[in-house]
C-alpha positions as a Markdown table, in Angstrom:
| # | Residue | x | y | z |
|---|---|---|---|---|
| 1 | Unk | 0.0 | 0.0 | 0.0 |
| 2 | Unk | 1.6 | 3.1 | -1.4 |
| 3 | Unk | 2.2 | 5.9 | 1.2 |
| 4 | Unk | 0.7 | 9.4 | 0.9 |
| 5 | Unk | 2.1 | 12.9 | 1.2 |
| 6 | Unk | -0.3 | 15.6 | 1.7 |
| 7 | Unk | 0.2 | 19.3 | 1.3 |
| 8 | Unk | -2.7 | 21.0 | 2.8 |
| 9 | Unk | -3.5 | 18.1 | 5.4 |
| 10 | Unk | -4.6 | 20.5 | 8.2 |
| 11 | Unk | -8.2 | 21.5 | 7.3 |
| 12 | Unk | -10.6 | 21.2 | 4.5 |
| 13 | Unk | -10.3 | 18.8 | 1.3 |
| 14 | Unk | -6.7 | 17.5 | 2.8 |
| 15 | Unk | -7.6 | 16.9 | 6.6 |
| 16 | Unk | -11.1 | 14.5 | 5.1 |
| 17 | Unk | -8.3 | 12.6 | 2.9 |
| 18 | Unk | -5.9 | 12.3 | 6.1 |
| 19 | Unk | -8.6 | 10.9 | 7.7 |
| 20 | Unk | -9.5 | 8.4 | 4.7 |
| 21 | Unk | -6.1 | 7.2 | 4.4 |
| 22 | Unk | -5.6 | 6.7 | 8.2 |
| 23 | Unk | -9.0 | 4.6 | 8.1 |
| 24 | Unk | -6.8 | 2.6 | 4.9 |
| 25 | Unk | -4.2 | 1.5 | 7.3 |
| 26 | Unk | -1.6 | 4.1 | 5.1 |
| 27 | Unk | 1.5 | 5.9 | 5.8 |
| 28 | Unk | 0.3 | 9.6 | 6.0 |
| 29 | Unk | 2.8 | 12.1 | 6.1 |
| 30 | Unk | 1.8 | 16.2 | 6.2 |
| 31 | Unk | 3.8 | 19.3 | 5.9 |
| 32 | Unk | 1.6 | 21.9 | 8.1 |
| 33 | Unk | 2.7 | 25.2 | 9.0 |
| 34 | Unk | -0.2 | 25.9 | 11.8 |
| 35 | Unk | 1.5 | 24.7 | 15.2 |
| 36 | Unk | -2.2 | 23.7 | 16.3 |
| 37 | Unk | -3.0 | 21.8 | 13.4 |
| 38 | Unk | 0.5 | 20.0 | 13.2 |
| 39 | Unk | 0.1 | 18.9 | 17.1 |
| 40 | Unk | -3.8 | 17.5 | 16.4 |
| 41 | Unk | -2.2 | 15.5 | 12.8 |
| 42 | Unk | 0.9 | 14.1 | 15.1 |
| 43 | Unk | -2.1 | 12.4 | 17.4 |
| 44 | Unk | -4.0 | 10.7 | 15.0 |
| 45 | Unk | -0.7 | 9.0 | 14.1 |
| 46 | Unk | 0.3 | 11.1 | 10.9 |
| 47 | Unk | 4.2 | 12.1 | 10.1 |
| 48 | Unk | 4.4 | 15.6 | 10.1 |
| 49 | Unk | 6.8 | 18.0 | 9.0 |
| 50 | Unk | 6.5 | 21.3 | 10.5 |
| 51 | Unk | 7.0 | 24.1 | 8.0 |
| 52 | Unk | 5.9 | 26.2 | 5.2 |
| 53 | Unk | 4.8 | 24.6 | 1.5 |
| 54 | Unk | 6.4 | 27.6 | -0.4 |
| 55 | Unk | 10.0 | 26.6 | 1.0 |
| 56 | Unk | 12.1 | 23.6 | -0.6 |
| 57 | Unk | 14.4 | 22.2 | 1.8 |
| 58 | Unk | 11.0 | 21.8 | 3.8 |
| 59 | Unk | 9.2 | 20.0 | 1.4 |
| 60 | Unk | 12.6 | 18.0 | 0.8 |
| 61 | Unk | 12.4 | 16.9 | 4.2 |
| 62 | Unk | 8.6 | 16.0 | 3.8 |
| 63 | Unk | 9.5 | 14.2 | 0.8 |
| 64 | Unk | 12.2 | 12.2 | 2.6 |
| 65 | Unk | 10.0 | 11.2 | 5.9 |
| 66 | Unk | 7.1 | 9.8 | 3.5 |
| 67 | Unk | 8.8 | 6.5 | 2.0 |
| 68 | Unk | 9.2 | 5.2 | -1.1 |
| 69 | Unk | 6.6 | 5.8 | -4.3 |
| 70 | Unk | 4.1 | 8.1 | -2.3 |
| 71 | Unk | 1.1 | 9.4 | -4.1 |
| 72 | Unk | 1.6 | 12.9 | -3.0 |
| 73 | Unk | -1.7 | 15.2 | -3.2 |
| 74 | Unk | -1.6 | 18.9 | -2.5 |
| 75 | Unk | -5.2 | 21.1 | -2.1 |
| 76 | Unk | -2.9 | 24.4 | -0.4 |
| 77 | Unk | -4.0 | 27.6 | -1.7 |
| 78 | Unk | -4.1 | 31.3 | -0.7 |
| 79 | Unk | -1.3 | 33.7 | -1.0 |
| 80 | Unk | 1.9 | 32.4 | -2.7 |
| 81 | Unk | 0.4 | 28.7 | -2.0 |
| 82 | Unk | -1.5 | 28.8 | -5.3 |
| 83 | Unk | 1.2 | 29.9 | -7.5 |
| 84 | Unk | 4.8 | 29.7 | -5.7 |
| 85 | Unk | 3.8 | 26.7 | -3.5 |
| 86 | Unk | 2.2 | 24.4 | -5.8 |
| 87 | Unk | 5.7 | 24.8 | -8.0 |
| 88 | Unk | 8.4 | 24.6 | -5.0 |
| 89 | Unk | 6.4 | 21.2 | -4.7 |
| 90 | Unk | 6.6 | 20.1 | -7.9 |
| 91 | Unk | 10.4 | 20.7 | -8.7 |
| 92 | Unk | 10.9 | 18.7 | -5.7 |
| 93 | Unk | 9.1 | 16.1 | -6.9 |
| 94 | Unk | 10.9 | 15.9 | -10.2 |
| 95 | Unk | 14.2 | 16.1 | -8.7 |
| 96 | Unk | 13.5 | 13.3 | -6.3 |
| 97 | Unk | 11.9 | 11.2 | -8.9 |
| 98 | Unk | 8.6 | 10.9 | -7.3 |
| 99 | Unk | 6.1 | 10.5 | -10.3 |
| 100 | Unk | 2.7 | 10.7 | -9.3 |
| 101 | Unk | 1.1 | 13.9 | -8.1 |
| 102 | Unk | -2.9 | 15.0 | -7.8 |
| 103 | Unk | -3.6 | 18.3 | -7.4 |
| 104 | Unk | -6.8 | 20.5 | -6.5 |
| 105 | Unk | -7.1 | 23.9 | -7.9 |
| 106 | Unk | -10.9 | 24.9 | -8.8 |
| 107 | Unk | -13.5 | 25.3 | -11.7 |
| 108 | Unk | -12.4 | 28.5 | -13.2 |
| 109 | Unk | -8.8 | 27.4 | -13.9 |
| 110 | Unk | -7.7 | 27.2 | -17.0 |
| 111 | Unk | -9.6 | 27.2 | -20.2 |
| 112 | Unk | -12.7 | 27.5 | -18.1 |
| 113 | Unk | -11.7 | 30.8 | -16.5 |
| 114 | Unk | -14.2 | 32.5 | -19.6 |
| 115 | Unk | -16.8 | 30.0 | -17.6 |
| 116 | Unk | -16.5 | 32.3 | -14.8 |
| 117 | Unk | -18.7 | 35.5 | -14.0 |
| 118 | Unk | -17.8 | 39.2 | -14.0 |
| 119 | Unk | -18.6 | 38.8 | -10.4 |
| 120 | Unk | -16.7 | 35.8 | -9.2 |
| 121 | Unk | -14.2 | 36.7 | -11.4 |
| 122 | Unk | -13.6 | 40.2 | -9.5 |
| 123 | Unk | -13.9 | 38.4 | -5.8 |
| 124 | Unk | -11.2 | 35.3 | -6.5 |
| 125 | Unk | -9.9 | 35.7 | -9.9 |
| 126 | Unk | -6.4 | 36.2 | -9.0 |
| 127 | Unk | -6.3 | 33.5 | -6.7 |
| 128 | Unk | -7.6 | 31.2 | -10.0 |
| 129 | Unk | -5.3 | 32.9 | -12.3 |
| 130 | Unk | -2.4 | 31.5 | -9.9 |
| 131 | Unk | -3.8 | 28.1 | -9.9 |
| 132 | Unk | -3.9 | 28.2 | -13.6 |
| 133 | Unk | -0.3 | 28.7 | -13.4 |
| 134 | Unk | 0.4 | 25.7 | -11.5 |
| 135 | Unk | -1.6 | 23.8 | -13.2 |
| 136 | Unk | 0.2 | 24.5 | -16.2 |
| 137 | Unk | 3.9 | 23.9 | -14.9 |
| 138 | Unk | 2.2 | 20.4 | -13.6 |
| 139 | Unk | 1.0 | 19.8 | -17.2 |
| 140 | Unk | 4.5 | 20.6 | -18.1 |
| 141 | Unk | 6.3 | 18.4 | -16.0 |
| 142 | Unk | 7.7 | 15.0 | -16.1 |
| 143 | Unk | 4.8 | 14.0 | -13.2 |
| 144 | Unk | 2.1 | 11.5 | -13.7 |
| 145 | Unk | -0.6 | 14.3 | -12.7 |
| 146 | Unk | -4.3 | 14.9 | -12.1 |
| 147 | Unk | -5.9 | 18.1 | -11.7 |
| 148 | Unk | -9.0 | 18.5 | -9.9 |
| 149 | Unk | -11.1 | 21.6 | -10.2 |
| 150 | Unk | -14.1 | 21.3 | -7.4 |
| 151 | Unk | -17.1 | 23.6 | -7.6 |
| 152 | Unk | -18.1 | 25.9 | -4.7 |
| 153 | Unk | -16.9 | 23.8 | -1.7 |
| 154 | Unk | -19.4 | 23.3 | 1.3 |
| 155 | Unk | -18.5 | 21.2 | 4.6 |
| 156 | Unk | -22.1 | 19.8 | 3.9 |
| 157 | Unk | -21.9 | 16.2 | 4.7 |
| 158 | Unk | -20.6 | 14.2 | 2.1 |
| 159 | Unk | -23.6 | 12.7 | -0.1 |
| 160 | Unk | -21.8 | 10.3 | -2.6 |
| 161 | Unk | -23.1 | 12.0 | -5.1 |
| 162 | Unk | -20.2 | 13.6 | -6.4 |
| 163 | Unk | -19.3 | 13.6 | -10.5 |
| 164 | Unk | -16.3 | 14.0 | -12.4 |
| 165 | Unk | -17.2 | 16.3 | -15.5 |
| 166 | Unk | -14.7 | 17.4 | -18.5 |
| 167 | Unk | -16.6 | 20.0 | -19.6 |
| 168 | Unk | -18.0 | 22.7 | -18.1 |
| 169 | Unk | -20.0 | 22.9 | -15.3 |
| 170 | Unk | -20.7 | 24.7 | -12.2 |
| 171 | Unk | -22.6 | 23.6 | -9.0 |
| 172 | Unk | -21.7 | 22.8 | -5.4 |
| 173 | Unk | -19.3 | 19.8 | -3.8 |
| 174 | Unk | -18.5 | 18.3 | 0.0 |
| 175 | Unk | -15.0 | 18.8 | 1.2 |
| 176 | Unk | -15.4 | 15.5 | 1.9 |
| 177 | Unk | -16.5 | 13.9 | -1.2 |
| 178 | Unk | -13.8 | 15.6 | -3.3 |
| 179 | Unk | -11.3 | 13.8 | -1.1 |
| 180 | Unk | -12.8 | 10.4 | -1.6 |
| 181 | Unk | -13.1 | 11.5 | -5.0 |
| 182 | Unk | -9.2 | 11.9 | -4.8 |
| 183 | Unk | -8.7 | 8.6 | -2.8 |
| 184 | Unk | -10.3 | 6.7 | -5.7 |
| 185 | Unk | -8.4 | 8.5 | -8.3 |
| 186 | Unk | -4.9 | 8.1 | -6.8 |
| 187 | Unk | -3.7 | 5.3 | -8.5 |
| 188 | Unk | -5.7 | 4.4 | -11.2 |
| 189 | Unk | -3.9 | 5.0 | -14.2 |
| 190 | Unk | -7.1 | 5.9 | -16.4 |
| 191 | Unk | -6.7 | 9.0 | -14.7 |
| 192 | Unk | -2.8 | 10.4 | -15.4 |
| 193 | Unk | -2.7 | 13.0 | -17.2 |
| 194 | Unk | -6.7 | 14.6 | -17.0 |
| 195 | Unk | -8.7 | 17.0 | -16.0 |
| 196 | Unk | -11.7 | 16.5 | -14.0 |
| 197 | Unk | -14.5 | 19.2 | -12.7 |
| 198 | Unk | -16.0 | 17.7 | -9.6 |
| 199 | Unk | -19.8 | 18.5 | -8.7 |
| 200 | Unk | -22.7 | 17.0 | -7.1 |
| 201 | Unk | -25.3 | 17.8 | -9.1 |
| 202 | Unk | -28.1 | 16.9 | -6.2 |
| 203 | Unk | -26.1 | 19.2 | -4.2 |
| 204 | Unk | -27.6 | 23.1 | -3.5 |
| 205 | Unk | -26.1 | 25.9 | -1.6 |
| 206 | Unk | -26.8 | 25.3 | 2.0 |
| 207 | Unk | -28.8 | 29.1 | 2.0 |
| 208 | Unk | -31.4 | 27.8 | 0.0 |
């Protein structure tokens, strides 16, 4: 059973995968910069690496800690996380050899950032142009990737309803069924080298 490396492990998309991966009997290892967060991952029995994503001999050390052939995930974003993060992790990756890589930007990215409105372009379209950019220097790289672009994320409970789309959609998703969602996907080969919008089409804002 192949470890895991996740960047991004301390709330969200990457704590409901920690928690997946511990209930698979895995090797987790996390690289968390919150003290809080780090202390409560150490308990459940996860390897973490205290530090920041954005700096390389950090992630080196997380890289070094996880074993051999991880399946390393990252789902960091804000600030230079997007953009500068996403990168520092994926030259490391490269220079270590480690080959397979999912990552999770959102809908908006890429080709379908003309998807997007005026509106939510205005309120978090530099944080998707930054994702774009990783996402490109992923689909550039020498790593078996996956990029996964959720819709608007809710901590709704997870309903099981969640599709993968490549084309254009919007609509809602669970935090926690994107990370199964990313559990299923992260070894099956049919996968390398896609794409996939994930939505639950049953799924409505939690205000209506």
């Amino acid at each position: 059973m192949k470890p895991w490396l996740i960047f991004g492990a301390g709330k969200g998309v990457g704590h409901h995968l920690v928690t997946i991966g511990l209930n698979q009997n895995r090797s987790i290892t996390a690289l968390i910069r919150n003290e809080q967060q780090a202390e409560e991952l150490s308990a459940l029995g996860v390897n973490v690496i205290h530090g920041d994503a954005c700096d390389k001999s950090t992630i080196e050390a997380a890289i070094t800690k996880t074993g051999e052939n991880p399946v390393v995930f990252s789902t960091i974003g804000g600030g230079n996380a997007d953009h500068y993060g996403n990168i520092a992790i994926i030259d490391a990756l490269e220079k270590t050899q480690i080959s397979r890589m999912l990552l999770v930007t959102s809908i908006g990215c890429g080709e379908s950032w003309k998807t997007l409105s005026p509106r939510a372009k205005s309120l978090f379209g530099q944080s998707v142009r930054h994702k774009s950019l990783a996402e490109s220097y992923l689909q550039t790289s020498t790593l078996d990737f996956t990029i996964i672009r959720p819709g608007g994320l809710t901590d709704q409970p997870g309903t099981g309803n969640c599709q993968r789309y490549q084309n254009e959609i919007h609509g809602m998703v669970s935090r926690k069924d994107v990370a199964e969602q990313l559990a299923q996907m992260a070894e099956d080969e049919q996968t390398y080298y896609q794409i996939y919008a994930l939505v639950d089409p049953e799924l409505k804002p939690h205000w209506n």
